[in-house]
Structure formats: structure tokens, C-alpha cells
C-alpha positions in Angstrom: 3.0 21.3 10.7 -0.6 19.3 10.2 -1.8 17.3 13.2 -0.9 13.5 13.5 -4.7 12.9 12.6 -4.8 15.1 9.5 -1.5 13.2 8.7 -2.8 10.0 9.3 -5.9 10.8 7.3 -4.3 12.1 4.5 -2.2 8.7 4.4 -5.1 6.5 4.7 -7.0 8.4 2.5 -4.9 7.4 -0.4 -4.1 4.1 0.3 -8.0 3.4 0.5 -8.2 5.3 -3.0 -5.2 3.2 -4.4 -7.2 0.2 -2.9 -10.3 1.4 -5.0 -8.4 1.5 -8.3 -7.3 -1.6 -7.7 -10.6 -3.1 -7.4 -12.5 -1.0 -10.4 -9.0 -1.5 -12.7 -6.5 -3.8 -11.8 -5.1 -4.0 -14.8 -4.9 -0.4 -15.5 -3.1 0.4 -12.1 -0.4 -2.6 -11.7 0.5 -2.3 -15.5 4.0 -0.4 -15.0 4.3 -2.9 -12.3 3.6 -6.5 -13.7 3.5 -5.2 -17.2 0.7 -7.3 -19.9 0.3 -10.2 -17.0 -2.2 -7.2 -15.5 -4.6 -8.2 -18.3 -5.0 -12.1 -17.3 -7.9 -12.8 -15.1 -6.2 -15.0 -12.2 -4.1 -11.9 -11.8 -6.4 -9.4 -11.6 -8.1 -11.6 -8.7 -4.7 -11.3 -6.7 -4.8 -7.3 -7.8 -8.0 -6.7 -6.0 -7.1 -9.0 -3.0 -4.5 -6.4 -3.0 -6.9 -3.5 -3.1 -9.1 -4.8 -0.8 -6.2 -4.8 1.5 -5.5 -1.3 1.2 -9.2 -0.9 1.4 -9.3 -2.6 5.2 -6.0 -1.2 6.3 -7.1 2.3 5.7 -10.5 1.4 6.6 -8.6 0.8 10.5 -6.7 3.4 10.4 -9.8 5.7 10.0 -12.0 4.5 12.3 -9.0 4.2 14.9 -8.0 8.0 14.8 -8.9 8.7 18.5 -7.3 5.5 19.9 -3.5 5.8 19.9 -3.1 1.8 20.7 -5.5 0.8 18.0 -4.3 3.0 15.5 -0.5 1.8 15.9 -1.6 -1.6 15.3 -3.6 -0.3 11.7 -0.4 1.5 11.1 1.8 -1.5 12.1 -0.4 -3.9 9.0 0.4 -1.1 6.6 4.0 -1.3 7.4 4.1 -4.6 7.1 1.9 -5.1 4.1 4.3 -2.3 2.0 7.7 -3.8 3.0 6.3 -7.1 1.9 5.2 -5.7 -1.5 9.3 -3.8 -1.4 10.9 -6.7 -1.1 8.7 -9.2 -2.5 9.1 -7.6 -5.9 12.9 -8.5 -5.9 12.4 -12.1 -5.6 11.6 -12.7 -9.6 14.6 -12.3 -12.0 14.3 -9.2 -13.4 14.0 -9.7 -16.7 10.3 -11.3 -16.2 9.2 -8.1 -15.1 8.6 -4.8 -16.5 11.6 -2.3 -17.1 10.9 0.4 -14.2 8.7 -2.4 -11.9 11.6 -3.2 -9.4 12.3 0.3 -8.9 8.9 2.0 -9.2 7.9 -0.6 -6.6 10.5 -0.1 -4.1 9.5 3.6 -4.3 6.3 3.2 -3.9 6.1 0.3 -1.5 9.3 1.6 0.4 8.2 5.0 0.8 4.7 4.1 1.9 6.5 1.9 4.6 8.6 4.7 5.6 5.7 7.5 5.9 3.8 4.8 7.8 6.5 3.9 10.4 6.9 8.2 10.1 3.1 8.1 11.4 4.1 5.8 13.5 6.5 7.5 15.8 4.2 10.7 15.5 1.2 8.4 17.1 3.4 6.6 19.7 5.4 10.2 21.2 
């Protein structure tokens, strides 16, 4: 099994890449998500706020990988940050969003939540 670190980097690593897309093509990223509304400019602002989210929380993580308490706090945002973006995305009715958004969502933000709160526990034994 990989270290916690190598873990943790790996983790971080994409979420600072997913971050990146964001910012360089919003609307090419978040288009299975919020459909055509990815080509309006007011929403491609709030796209890249998102990136440069991911961008910061991985940023953290990174530079905290040889302190346990700082690192669980980075970890902690992330956590956060994807189970907003879970639950967040059932809040519309669903027929104002694209066909697979709720679910490719809740995979994506959900699963980042729960291999974050996996890290987690890894950092805090």
C-alpha cells in the first residue's frame, strides 16, 4: 500500500489539475455538469472561483505534507468544499440541469469527499 504522503499527493495532485482546467476552460469542464449555461460569461467567473479553489486547497495540502495538524485542516476544506458541491447540486429542480449532472456530481463531488475523509483517517492514526 502507497504512503499517506504519496496518497495525499496523488489526491491533491488532481484536484489542483481539475482546478487548472477550470481556470484555462470552464466551459469545457462543467459542461456535462451545468450543460450550455457553461458558455455564459457570469458563469464561467463562478467556474474559475471554483478552480481557484481547488487550486488553494491542493496548494495546502502540498505544502502541508510533513505537518499532520496542518494537513488535516487542508484535508478538512476539501471535504467540506466537495460535500458542498454533492449536495448543493440537488437543490435546483432537476429538470434545469443537464441529464447525468445530479448524478455525475454526486460521484464526483461525493467520492472526492469520501477519499478525502479516507486521507483523513490515514493522516490522523
Amino acid at each position: 500500500m502507497p504512503s499517506t504522503r504519496t496518497l495525499v499527493t496523488l489526491f491533491a495532485t488532481g484536484r489542483l489539475l481539475f482546478g487548472v482546467g477550470l481556470l484555462a476552460k470552464p466551459q469545457k469542464l462543467a459542461s456535462g455538469w451545468i450543460g450550455e449555461d457553461g458558455e455564459r460569461e457570469p458563469v464561467k467567473v463562478v467556474l474559475r472561483g471554483l478552480g481557484a479553489r481547488d487550486i488553494a486547497l491542493s496548494a495546502g495540502a502540498l505544502a502541508s505534507l510533513d505537518d499532520d495538524d496542518r494537513l488535516a485542516l487542508w484535508l478538512g476544506g476539501a471535504i467540506v468544499g466537495d460535500l458542498a458541491d454533492a449536495v448543493s447540486i440537488f437543490l435546483p429542480p432537476a429538470s434545469t440541469l443537464p441529464r447525468n449532472a445530479r448524478w455525475g456530481t454526486l460521484a464526483l463531488g461525493g467520492g472526492a469527499a469520501v477519499a478525502g475523509a479516507a486521507l483523513l483517517r490515514r493522516v490522523w492514526q
